[in-house]
mmCIF file of the N, C-alpha and C atoms, coordinates in Angstrom:
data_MODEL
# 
_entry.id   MODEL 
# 
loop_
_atom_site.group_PDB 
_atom_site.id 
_atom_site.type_symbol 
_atom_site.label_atom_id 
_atom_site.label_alt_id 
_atom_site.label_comp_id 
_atom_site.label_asym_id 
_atom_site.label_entity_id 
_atom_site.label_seq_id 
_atom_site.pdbx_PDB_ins_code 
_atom_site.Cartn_x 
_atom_site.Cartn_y 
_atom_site.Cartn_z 
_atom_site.occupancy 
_atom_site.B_iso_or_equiv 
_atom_site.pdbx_formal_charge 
_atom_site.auth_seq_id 
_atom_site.auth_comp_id 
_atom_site.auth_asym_id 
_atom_site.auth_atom_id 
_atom_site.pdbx_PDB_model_num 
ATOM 1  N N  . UNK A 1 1  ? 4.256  -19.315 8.202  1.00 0.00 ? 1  UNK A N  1 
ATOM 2  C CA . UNK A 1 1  ? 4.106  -18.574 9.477  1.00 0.00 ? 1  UNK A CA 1 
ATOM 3  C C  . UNK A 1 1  ? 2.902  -19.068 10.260 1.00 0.00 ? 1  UNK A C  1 
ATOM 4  N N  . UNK A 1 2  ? 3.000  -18.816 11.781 1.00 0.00 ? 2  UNK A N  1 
ATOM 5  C CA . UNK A 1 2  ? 2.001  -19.399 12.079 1.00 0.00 ? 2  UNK A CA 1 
ATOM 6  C C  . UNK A 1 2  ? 0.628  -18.395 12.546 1.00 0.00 ? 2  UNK A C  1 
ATOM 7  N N  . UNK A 1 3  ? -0.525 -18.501 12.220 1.00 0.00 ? 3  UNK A N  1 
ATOM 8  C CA . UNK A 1 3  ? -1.688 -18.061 12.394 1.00 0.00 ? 3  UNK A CA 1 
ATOM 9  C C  . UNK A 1 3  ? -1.753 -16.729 13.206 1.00 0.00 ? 3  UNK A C  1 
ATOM 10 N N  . UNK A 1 4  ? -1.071 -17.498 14.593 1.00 0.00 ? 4  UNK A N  1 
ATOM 11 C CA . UNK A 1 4  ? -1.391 -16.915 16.051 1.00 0.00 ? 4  UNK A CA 1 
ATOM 12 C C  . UNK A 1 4  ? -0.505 -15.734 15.803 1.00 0.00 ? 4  UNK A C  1 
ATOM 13 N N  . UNK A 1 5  ? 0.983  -16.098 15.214 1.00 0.00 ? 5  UNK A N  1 
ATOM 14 C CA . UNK A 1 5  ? 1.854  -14.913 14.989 1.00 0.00 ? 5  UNK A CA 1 
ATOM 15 C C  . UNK A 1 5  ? 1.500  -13.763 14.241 1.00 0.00 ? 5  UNK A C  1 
ATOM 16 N N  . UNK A 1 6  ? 0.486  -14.026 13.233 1.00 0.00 ? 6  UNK A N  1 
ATOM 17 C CA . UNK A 1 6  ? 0.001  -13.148 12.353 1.00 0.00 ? 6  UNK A CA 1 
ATOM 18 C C  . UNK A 1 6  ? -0.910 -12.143 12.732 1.00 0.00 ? 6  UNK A C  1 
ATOM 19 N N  . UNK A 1 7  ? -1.824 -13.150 14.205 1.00 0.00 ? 7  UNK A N  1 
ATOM 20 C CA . UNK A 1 7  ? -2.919 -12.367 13.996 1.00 0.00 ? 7  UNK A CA 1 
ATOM 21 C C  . UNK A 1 7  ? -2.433 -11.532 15.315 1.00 0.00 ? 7  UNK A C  1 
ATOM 22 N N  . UNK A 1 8  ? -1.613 -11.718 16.159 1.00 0.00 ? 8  UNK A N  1 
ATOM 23 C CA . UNK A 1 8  ? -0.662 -10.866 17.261 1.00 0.00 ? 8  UNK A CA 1 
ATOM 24 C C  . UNK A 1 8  ? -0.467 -9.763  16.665 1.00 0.00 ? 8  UNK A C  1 
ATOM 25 N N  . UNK A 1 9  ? 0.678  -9.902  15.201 1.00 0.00 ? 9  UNK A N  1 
ATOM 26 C CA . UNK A 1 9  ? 0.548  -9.101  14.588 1.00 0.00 ? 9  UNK A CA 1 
ATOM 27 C C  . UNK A 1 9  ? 0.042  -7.810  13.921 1.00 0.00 ? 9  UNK A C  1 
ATOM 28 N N  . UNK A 1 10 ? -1.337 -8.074  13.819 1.00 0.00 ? 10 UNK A N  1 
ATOM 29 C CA . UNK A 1 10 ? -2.741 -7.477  13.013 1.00 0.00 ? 10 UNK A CA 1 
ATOM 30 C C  . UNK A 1 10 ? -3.167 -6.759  13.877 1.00 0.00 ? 10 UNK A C  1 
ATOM 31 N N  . UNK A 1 11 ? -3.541 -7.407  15.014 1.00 0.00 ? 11 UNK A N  1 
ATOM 32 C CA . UNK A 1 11 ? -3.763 -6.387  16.792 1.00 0.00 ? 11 UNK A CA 1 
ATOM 33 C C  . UNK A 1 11 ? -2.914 -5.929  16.609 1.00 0.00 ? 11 UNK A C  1 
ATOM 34 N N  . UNK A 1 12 ? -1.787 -5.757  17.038 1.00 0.00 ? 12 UNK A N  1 
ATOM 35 C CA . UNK A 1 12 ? -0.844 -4.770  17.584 1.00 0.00 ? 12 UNK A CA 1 
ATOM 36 C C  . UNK A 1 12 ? -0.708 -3.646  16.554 1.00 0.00 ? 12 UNK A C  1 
ATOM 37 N N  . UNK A 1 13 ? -0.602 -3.845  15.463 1.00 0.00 ? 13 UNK A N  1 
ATOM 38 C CA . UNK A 1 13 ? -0.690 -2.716  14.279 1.00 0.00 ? 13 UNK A CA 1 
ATOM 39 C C  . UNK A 1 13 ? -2.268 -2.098  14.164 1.00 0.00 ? 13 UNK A C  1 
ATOM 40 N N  . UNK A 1 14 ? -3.458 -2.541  15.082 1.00 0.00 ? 14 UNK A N  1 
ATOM 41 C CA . UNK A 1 14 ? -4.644 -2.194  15.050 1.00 0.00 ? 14 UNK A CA 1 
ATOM 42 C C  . UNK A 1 14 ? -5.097 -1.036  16.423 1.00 0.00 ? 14 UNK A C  1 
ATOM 43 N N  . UNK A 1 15 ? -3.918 -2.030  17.312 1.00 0.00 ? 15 UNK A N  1 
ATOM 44 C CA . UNK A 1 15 ? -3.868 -1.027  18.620 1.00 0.00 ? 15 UNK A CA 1 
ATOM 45 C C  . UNK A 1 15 ? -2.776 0.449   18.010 1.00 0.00 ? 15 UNK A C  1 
ATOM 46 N N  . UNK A 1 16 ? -1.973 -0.192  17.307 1.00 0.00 ? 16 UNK A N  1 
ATOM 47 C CA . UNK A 1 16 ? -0.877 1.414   16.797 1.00 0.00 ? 16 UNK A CA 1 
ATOM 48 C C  . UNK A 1 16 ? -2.006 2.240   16.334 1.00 0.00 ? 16 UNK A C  1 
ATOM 49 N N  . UNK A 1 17 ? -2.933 1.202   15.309 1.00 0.00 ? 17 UNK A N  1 
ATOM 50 C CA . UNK A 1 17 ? -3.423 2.711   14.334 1.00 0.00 ? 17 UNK A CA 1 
ATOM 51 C C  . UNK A 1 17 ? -4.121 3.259   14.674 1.00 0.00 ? 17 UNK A C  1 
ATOM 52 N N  . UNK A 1 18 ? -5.259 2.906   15.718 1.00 0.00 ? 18 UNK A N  1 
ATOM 53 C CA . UNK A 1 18 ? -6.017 3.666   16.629 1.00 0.00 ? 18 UNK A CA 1 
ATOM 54 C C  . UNK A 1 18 ? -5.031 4.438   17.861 1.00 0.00 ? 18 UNK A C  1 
ATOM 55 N N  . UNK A 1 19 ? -4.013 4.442   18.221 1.00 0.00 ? 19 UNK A N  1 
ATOM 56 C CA . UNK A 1 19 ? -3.458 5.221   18.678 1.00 0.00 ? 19 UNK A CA 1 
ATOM 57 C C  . UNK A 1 19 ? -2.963 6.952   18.196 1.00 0.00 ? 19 UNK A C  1 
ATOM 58 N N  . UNK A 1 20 ? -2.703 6.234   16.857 1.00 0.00 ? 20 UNK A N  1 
ATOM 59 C CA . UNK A 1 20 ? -2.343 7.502   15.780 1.00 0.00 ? 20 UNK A CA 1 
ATOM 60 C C  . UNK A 1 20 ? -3.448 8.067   15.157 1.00 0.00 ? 20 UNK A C  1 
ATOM 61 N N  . UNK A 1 21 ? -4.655 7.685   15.141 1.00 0.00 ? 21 UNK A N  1 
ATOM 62 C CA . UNK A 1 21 ? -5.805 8.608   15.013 1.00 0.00 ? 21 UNK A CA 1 
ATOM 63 C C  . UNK A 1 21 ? -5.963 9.330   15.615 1.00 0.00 ? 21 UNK A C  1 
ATOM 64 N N  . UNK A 1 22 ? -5.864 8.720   16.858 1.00 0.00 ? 22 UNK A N  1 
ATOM 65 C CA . UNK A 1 22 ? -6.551 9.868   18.292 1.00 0.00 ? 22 UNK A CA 1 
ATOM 66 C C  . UNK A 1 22 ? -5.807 11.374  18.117 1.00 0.00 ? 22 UNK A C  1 
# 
């Protein structure tokens, strides 16, 4: 896999989980 896809990845599940804290 490539890097960039992963780390897109990692943000977007970082932007979810701070969403679901709030």
């Amino acid at each position: 896999r490539e890097i960039i896809e992963i780390l897109q990845y990692d943000l977007k599940m970082d932007l979810l989980g701070t969403k679901w804290k709030q």
